[in-house]
TORKOL-4160 file (C-alpha; in steps of 0.2 Angstrom, whole numbers, padded with zeros to 4 digits, m for minus):
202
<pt num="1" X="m0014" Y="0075" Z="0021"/>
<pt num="2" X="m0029" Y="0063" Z="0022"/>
<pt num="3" X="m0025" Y="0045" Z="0016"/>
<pt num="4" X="m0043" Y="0043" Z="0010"/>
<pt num="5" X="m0052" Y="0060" Z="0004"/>
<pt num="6" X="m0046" Y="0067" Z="m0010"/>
<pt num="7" X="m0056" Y="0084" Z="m0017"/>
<pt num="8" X="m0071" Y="0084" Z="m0010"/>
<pt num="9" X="m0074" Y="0071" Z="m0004"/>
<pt num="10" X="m0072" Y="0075" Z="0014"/>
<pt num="11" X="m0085" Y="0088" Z="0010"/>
<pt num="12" X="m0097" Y="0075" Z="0005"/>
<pt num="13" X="m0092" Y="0063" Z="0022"/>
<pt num="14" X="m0097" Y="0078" Z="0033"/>
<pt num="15" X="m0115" Y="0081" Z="0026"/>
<pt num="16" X="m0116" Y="0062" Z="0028"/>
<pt num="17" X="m0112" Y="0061" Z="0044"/>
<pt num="18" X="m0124" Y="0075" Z="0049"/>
<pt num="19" X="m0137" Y="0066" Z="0041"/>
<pt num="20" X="m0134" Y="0051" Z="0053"/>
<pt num="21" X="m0137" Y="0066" Z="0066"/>
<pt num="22" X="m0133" Y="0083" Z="0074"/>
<pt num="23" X="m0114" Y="0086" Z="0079"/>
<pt num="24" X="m0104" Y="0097" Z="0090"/>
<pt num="25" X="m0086" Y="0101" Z="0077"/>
<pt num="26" X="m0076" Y="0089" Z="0090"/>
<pt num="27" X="m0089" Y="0076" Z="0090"/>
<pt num="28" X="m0085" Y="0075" Z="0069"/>
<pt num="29" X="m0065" Y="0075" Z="0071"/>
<pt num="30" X="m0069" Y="0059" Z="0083"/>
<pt num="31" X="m0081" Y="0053" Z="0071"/>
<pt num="32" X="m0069" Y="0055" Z="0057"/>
<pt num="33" X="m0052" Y="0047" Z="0068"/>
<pt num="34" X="m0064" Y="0032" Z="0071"/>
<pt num="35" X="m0071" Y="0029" Z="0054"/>
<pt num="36" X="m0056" Y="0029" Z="0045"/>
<pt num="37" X="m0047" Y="0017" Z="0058"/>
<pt num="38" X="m0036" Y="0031" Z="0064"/>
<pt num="39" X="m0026" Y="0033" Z="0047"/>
<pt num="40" X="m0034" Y="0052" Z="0048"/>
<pt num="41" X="m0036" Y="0063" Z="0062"/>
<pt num="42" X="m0042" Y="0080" Z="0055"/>
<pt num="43" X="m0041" Y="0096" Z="0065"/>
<pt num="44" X="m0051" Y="0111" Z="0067"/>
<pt num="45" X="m0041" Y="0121" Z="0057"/>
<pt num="46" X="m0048" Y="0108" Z="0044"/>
<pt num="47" X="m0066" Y="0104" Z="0049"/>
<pt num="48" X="m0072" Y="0122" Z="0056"/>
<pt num="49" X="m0068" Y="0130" Z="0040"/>
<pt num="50" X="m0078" Y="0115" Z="0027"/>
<pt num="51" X="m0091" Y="0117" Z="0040"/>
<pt num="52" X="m0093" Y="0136" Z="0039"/>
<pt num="53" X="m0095" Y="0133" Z="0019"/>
<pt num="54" X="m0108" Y="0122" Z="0019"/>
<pt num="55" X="m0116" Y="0132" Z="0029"/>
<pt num="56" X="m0114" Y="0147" Z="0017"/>
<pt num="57" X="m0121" Y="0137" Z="0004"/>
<pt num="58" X="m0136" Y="0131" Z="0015"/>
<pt num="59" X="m0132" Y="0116" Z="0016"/>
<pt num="60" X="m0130" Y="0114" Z="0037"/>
<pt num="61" X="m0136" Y="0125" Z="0050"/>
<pt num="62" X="m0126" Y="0129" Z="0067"/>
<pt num="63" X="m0135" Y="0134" Z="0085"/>
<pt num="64" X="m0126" Y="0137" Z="0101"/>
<pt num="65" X="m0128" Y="0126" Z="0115"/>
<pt num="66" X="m0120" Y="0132" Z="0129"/>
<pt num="67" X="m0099" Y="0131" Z="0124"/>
<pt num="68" X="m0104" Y="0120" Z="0109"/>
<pt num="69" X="m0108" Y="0124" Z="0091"/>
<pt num="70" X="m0121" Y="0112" Z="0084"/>
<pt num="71" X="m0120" Y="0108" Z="0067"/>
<pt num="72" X="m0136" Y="0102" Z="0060"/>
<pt num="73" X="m0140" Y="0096" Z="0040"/>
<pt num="74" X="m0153" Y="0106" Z="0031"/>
<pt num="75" X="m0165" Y="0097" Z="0018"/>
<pt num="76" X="m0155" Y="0106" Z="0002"/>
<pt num="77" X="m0139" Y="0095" Z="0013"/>
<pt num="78" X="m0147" Y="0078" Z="0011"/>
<pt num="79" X="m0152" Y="0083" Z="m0007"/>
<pt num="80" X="m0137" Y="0084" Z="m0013"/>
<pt num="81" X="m0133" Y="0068" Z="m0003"/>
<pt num="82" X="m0144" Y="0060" Z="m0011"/>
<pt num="83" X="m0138" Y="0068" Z="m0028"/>
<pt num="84" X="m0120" Y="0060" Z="m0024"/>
<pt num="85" X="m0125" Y="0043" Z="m0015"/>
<pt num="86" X="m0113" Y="0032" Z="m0029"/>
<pt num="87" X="m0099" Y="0046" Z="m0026"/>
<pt num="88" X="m0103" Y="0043" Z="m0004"/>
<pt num="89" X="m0103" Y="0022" Z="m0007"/>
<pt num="90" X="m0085" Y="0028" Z="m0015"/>
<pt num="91" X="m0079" Y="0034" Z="m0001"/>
<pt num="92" X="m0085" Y="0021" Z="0010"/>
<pt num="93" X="m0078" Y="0008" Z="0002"/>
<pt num="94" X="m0061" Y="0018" Z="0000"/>
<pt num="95" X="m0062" Y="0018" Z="0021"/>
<pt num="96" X="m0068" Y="0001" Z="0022"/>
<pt num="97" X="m0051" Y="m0006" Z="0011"/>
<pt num="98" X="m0040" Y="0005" Z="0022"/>
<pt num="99" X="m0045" Y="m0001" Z="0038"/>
<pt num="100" X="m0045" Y="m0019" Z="0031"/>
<pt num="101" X="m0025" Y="m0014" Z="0029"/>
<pt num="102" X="m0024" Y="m0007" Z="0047"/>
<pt num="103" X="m0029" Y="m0026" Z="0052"/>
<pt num="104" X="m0019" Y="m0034" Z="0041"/>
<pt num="105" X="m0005" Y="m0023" Z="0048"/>
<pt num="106" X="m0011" Y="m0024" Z="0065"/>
<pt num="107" X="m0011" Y="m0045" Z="0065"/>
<pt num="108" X="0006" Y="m0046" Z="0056"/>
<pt num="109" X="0014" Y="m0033" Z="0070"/>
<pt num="110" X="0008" Y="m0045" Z="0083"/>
<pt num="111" X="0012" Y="m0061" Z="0076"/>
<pt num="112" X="0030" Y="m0053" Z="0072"/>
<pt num="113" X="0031" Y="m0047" Z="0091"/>
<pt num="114" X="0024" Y="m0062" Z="0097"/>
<pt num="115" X="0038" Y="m0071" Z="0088"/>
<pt num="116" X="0051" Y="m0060" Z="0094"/>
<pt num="117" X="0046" Y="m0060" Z="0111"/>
<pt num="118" X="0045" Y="m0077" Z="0111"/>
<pt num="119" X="0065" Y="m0079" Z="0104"/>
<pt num="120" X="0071" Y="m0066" Z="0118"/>
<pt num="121" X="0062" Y="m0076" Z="0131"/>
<pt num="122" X="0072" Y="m0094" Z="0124"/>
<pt num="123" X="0087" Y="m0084" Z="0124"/>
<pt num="124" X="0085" Y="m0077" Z="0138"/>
<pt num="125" X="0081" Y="m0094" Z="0148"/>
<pt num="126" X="0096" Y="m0101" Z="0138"/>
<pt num="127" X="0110" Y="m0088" Z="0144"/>
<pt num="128" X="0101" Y="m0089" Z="0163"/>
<pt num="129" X="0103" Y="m0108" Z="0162"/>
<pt num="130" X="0124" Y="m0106" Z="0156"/>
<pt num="131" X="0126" Y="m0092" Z="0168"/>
<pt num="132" X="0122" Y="m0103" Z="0183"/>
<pt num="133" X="0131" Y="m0119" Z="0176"/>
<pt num="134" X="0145" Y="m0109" Z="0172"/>
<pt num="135" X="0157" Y="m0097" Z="0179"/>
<pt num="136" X="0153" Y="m0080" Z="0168"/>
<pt num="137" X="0170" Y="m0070" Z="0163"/>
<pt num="138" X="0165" Y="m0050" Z="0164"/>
<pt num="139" X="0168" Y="m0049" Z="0147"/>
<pt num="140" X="0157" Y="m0064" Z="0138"/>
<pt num="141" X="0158" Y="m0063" Z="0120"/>
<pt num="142" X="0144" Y="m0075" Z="0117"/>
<pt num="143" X="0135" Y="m0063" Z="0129"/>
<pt num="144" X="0139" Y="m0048" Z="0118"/>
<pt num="145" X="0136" Y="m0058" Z="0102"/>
<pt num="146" X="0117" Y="m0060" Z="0107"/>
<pt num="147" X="0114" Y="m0042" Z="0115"/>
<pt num="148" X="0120" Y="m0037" Z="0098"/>
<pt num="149" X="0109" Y="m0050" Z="0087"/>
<pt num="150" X="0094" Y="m0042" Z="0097"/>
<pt num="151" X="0098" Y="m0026" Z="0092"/>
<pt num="152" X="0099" Y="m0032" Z="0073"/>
<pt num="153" X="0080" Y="m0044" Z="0077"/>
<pt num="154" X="0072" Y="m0025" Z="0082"/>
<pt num="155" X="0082" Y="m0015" Z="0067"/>
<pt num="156" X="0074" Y="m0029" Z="0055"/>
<pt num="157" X="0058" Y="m0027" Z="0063"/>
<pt num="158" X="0058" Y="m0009" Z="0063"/>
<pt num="159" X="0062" Y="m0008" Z="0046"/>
<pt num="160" X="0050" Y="m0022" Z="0039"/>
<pt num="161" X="0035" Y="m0013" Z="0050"/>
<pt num="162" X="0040" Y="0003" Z="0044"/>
<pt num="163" X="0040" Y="m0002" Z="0025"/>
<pt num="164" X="0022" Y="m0011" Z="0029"/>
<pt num="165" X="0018" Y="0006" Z="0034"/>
<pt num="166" X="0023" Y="0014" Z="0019"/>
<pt num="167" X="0015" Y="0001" Z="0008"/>
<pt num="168" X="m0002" Y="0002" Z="0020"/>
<pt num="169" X="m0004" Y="0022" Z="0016"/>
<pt num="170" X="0001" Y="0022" Z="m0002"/>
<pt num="171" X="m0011" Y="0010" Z="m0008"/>
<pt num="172" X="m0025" Y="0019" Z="0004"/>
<pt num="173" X="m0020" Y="0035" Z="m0007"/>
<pt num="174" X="m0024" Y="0025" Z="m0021"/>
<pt num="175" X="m0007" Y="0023" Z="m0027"/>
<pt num="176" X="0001" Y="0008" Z="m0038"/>
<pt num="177" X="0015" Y="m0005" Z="m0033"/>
<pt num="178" X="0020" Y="m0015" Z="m0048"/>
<pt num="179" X="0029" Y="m0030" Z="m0049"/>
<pt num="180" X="0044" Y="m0021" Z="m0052"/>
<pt num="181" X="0043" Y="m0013" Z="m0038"/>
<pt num="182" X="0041" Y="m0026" Z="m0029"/>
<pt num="183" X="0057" Y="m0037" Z="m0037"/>
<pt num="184" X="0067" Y="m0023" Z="m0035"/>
<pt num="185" X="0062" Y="m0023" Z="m0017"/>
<pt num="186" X="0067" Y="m0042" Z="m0016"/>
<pt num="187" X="0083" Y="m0041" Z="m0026"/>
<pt num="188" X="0088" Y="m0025" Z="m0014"/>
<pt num="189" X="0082" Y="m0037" Z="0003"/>
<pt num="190" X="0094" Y="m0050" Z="m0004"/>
<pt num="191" X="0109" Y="m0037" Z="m0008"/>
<pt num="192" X="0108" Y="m0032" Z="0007"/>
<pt num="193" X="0107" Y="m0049" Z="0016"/>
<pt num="194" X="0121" Y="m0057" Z="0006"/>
<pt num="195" X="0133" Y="m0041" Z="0013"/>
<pt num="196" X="0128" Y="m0048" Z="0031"/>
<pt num="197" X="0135" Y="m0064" Z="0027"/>
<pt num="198" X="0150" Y="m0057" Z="0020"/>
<pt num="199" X="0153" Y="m0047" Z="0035"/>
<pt num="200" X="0150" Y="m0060" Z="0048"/>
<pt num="201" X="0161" Y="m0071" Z="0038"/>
<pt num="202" X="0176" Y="m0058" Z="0040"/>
């Protein structure tokens, strides 16, 4: 399901990217994956057919050129472009706030791998510094106790990326996150936290 059109609207989008000029059905699904910052990558089974009824509703005209199918809009297509242009600036504006949360998304992801990286690599260094000052036993539990705490630094970061995610494509559907939503998420984070800490502490 798109994350930005709702009914119609993808309709409108095609007619206005036709306006901008002639395209081939693929050149539109590019158009579309690189307008909405890759949060919606339509197939054909989804673009041919809206195409095919704008066209019965003389709205775009096709020719063949060679293996491709030219879509092309008609002056009743930028009519009724021009009829909807507040609807179209909707739209637009719907895309623009979504890839704005792709790039929030996008720097956060790399300043929280950035970080990571930048913890394995100390650790790493650390452990490389014992192992040659110190005689290693084949089972070192300290050894163990970090492989395992890097397993736990990419769970969390999973799960903090995944739950961005989540948040990313729910607003872009125009959905609501109330407060208590959100304290419910922070009192469920420091549940959980607190049971780490009674775990570790035996």
């Amino acid at each position: 399901m798109p994350p930005v059109f709702s009914h119609g609207d993808l309709r409108l989008y095609l007619l206005s990217l036709l306006d901008e000029s002639p395209r081939h059905g693929y050149d539109l699904m590019q158009a579309l994956t690189e307008r909405t910052g890759g949060t919606y990558s339509p197939s054909a089974g989804t673009i041919y057919p809206r195409l095919a009824k704008l066209e019965d509703e003389g709205l775009v005209t096709k020719t063949v050129d060679g293996r491709k199918t030219i879509y092309e809009i008609t002056d009743a297509g930028r009519d009724e472009l021009s009829a909807r242009r507040h609807d179209l600036d909707g739209i637009q504006a719907g895309l623009a706030d979504s890839i704005r949360l792709i790039a929030d998304e996008v720097r956060g992801s790399v300043r929280a791998a950035m970080k990571s990286l930048q913890a394995d690599l100390a650790a790493a260094a650390n452990l490389d510094h014992e192992t040659a000052t110190r005689p290693t036993p084949p089972e070192n539990p300290r050894a163990e106790a970090r492989a395992q705490a890097q397993r736990a630094d990419a769970a969390i970061a999973e799960f903090r990326a995944n739950v961005k995610a989540d948040l990313r494509s729910h607003i872009a559907r125009d959905g609501d996150v109330t407060a208590s939503t959100v304290d419910d998420l922070v009192a469920a984070l420091t549940r959980a936290r607190e049971e780490v800490l009674r775990t570790l502490r035996g």
